[in-house]
C-alpha positions as CSV (number, residue, x, y, z in Angstrom):
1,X,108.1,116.7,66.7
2,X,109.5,115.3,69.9
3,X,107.2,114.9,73.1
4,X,108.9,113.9,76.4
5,X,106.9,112.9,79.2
6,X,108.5,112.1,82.6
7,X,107.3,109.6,85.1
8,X,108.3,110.2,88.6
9,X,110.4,107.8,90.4
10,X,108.7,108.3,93.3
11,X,105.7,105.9,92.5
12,X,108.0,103.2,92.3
13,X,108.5,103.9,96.1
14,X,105.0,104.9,97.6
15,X,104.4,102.2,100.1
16,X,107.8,102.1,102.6
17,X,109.7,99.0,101.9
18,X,110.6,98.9,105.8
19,X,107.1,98.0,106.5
20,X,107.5,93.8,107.0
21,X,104.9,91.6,108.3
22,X,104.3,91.6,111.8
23,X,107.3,94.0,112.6
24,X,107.4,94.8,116.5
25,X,106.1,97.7,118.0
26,X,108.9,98.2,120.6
27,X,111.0,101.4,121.2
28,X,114.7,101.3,119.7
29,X,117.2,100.3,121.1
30,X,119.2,102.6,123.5
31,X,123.1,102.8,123.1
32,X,125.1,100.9,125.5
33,X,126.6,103.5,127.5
34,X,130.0,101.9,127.8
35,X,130.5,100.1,124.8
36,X,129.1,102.9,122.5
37,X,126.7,99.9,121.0
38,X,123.3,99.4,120.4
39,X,121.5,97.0,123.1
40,X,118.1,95.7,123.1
41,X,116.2,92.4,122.6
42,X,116.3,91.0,119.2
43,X,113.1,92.7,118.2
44,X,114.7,96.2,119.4
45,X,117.4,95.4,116.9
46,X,115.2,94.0,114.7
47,X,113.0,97.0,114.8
48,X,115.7,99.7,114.7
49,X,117.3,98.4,111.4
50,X,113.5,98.5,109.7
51,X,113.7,102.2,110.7
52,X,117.1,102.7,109.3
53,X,116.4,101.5,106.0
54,X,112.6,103.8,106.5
55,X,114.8,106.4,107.4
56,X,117.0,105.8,104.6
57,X,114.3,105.5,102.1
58,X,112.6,109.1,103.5
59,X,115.7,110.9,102.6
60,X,115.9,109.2,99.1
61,X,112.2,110.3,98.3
62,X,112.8,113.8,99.8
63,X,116.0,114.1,97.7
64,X,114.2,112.8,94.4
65,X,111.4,115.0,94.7
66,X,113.0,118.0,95.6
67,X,115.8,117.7,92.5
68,X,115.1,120.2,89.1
69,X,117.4,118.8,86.5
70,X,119.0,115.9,85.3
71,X,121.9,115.8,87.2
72,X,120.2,117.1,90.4
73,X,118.6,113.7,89.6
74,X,121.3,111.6,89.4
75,X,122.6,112.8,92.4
76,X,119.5,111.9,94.2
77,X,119.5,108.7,93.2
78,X,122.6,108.1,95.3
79,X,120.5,108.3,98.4
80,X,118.5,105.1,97.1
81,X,119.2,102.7,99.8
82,X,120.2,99.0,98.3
83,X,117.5,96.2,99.6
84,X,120.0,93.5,98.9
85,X,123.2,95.3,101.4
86,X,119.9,96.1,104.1
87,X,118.9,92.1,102.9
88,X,122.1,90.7,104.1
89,X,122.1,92.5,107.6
90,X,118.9,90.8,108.2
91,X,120.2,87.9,107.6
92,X,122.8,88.8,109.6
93,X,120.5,89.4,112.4
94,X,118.8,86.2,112.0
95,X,121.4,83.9,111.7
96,X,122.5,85.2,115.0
97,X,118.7,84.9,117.1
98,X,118.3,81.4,115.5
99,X,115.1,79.7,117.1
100,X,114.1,83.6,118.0
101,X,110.7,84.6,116.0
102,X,112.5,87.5,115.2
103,X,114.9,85.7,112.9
104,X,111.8,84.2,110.6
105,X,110.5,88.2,110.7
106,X,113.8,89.1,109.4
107,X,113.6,86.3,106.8
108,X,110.0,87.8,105.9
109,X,111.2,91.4,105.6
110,X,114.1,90.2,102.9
111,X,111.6,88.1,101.0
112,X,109.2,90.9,100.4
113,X,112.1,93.8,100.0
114,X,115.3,92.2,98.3
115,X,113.3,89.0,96.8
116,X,116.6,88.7,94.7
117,X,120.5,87.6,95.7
118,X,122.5,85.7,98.3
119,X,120.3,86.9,101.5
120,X,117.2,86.1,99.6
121,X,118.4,82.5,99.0
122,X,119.0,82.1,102.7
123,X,115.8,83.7,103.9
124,X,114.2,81.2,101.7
125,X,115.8,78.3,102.8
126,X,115.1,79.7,106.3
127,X,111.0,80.0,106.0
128,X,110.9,76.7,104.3
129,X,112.7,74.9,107.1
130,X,110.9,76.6,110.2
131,X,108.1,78.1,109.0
132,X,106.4,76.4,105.8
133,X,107.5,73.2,107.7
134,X,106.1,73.5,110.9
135,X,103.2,75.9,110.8
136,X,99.6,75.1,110.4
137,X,98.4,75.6,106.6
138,X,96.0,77.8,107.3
139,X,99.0,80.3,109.3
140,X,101.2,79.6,106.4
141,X,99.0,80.6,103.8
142,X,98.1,83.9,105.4
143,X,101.4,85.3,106.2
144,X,103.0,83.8,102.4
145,X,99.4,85.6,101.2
146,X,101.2,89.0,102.7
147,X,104.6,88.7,100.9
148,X,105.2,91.6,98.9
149,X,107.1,89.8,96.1
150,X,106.4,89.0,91.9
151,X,108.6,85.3,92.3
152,X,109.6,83.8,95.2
153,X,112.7,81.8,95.1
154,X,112.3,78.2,93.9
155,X,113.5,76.4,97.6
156,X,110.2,78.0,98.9
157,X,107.6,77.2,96.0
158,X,108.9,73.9,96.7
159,X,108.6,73.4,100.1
160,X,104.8,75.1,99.8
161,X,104.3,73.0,96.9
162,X,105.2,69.9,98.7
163,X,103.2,71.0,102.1
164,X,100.0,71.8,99.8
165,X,100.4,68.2,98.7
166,X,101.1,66.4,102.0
167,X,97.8,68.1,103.5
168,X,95.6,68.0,100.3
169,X,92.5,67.6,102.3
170,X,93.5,70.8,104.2
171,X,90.8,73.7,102.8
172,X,94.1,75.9,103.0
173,X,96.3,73.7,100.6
174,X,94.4,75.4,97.6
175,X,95.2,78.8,98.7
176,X,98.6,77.6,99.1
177,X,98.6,75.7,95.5
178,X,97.3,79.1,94.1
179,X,100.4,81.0,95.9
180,X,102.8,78.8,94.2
181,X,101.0,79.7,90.7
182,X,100.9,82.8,91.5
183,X,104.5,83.2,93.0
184,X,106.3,80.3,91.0
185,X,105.6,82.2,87.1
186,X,106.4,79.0,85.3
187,X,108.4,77.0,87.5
188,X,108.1,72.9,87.6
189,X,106.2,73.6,91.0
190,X,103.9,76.2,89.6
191,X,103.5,74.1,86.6
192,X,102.5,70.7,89.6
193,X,100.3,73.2,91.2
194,X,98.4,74.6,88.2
195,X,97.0,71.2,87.0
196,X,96.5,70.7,90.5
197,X,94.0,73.4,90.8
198,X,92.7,73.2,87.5
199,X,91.5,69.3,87.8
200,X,91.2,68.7,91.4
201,X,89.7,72.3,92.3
202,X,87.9,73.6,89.0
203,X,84.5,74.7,91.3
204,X,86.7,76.4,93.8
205,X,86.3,80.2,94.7
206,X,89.5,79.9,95.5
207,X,90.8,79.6,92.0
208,X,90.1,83.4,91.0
209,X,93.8,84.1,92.1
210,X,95.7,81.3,90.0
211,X,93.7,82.4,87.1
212,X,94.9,86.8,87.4
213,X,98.5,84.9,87.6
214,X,98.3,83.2,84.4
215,X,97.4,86.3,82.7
216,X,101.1,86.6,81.3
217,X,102.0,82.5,81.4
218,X,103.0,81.0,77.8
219,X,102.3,77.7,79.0
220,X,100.3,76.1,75.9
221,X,98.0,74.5,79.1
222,X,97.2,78.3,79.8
223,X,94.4,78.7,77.4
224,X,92.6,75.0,77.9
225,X,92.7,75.5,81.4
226,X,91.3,79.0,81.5
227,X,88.5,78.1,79.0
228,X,87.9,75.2,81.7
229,X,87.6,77.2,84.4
230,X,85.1,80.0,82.1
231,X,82.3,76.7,81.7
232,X,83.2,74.8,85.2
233,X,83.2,77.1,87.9
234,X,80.0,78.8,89.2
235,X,81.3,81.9,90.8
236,X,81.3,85.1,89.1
237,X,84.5,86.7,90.3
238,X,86.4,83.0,89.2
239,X,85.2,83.7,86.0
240,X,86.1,87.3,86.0
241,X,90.0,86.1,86.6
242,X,89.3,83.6,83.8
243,X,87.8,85.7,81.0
244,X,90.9,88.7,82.0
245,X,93.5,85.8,81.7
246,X,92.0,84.4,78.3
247,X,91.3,87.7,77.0
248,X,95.1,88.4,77.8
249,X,96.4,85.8,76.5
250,X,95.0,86.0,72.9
251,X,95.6,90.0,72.4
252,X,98.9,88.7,73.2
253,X,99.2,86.2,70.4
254,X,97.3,88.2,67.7
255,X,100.0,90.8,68.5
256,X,103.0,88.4,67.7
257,X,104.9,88.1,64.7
258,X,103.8,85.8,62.0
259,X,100.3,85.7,62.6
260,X,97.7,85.6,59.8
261,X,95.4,88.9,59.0
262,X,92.4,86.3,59.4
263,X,93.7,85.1,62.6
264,X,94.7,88.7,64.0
265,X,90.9,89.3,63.3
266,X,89.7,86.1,65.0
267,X,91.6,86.6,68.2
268,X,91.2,90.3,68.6
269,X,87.4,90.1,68.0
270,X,87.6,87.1,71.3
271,X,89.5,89.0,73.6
272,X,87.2,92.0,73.0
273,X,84.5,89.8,73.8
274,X,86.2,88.6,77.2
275,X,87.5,91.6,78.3
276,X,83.6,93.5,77.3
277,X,82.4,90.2,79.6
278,X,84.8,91.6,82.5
279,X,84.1,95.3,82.7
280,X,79.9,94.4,82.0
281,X,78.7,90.9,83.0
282,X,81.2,90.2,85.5
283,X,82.0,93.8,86.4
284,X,80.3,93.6,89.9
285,X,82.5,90.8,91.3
286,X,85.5,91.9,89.2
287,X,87.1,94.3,91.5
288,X,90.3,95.9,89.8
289,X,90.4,93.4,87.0
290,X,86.6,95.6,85.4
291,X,89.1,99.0,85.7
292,X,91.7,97.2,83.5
293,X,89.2,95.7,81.7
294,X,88.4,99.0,80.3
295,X,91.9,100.3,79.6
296,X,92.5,97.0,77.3
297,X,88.9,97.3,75.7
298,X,89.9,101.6,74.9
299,X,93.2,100.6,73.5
300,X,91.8,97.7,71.3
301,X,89.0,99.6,70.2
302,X,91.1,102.6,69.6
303,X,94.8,102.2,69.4
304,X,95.1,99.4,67.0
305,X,96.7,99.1,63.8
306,X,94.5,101.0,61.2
307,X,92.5,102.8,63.9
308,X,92.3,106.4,63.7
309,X,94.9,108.2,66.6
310,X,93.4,109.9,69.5
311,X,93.7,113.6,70.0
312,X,96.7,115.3,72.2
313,X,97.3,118.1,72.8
314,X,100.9,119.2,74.3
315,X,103.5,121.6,74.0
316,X,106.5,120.8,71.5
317,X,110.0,121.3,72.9
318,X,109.9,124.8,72.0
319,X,106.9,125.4,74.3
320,X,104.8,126.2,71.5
321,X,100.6,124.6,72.2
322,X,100.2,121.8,69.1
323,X,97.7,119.5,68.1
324,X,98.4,115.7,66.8
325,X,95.8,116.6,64.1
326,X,97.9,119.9,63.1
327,X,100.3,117.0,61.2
328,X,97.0,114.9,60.0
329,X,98.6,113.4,56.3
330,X,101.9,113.8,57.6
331,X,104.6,111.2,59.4
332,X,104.8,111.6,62.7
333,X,106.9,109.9,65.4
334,X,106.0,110.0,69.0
335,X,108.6,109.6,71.7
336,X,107.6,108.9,74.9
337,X,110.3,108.6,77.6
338,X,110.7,109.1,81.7
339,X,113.2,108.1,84.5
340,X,112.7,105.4,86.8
């Protein structure tokens, strides 16, 4: 019995990429009657290249959505405009406004859309030096808080990092120390930052975030640090982050190789006790974390190793309506596959 279950591309591209912080509202840029070029300010050209790669990334969807078969598909997928090309005519863009504020909103739109490759390194180096640098703590904090991005490049954790400890007496340095966590995913600077937080901020509302980031950390400081924060800090959502983290972070290890039956036991029974703490004592203050939560606490309680399968119901590849408890007594392999 084969089951095939396809998962759209298209939520991997529901929020338009050309959408960067504080993008100018102006009209684009008309075409120089003479020279057959574009004209403008900086932000017109600024702006006009955000809507090409919009424009670009419209077509793509439309293309995608509309496509039947495989190679329809595939096809499609040629539309997909490339982050990284659109990245390095950013750069391009900025390199040429230097000292314009359009050149550190070009930066901005390459570190949240092409966080990867050459024009990612410069923009970096770029929002460290005139931005991170020179802005209040409190500015820099906000608009790094907007960055749609899983790492950041190390030359920025770094330069935040080392900001954050210049101005530790800022209130903003711990939102920045919490970015770095958050953003650095195991970095030296993350790692500076994390015991950071965890000694010099325990009692800080502010350490919620940090805690959701070291949900997938390794570090062997992970668990210490989150059990910390569970009997130091008094607010509820703080703990929330914590309990999610912790209970993460031991499902994780009593699903690794080599572990003892009695230790499986031991840490599964914990993280169904954190994760129970999340969606029920903490699930006021929890926000997203109680909703995730409950998807860990189903598939522990119900999708483990010796637990008894849930019922689907599907069509095999002949179309035919079947059961999963039709084959109860038998082997039976489940595929599950989609493009993306």
């Amino acid at each position: 019995m084969r089951r095939y279950v396809g998962a759209g591309l298209a939520l991997l591209w529901a929020v338009p990429l050309a959408l960067a912080l504080d993008e100018p509202k102006q009209d684009p840029p008309k075409a120089d009657q003479a020279s057959g070029k574009k004209d403008g300010t900086p932000k017109q050209q600024y702006q006009a290249l955000a809507a090409e790669f919009n424009q670009a990334n419209q077509d793509f969807m439309k293309a995608y959505q509309a496509a039947k078969t495989d190679d329809a598909r595939q096809e499609a997928l040629t539309k997909r405009p490339n982050p990284v090309q659109f990245g390095g005519r950013f750069m391009e863009l900025a390199e040429k406004n230097a000292g314009d504020p359009v050149a550190l909103d070009a930066a901005f739109w390459v570190l949240s859309n092409a966080p990867s490759g050459a024009p990612s390194q410069k923009a970096a180096d770029l929002v460290a030096k005139e931005f991170v640098a020179k802005e209040k703590l409190g500015t820099v904090a906000g608009r790094l808080g907007g960055l749609r991005m899983f790492r950041a490049p190390a030359a920025l954790t770094e330069a935040v990092m080392e900001r954050a400890e210049k101005e530790a007496n800022d209130p903003a340095a711990v939102d920045l120390l919490a970015w770095v966590v958050a953003k650095g995913a195991g970095s030296p600077a993350a790692n500076t930052a994390t015991d950071k937080l965890f000694s010099d901020h325990i009692k800080s509302e502010k350490l919620a975030a940090a805690c959701q980031a070291l949900a997938s950390s390794r570090s062997p400081s992970v668990e210490a640090n989150l059990r910390k924060a569970l009997d130091q800090n008094p607010h509820a959502k703080v703990k929330a982050a914590a309990a999610f983290a912790l209970g993460n972070a031991l499902k994780s290890r009593a699903e690794g190789r080599g572990a003892k039956k009695e230790d499986i036991e031991k840490w599964s029974k914990e993280a169904e006790e954190l994760f129970t703490q999340v969606a029920e004592k903490f699930a006021a203050d929890a926000g997203a974390l109680k909703g995730q939560a409950e998807q860990v606490l189903f598939e522990l309680r119900n999708l483990g190793i010796g637990k008894t399968a849930p019922e689907i119901t599907a069509e095999d590849t002949d179309g035919k309506p079947m059961k999963l408890t039709d084959y109860r007594g038998k082997v039976v392999m489940l595929d599950f596959w989609g493009f993306w």
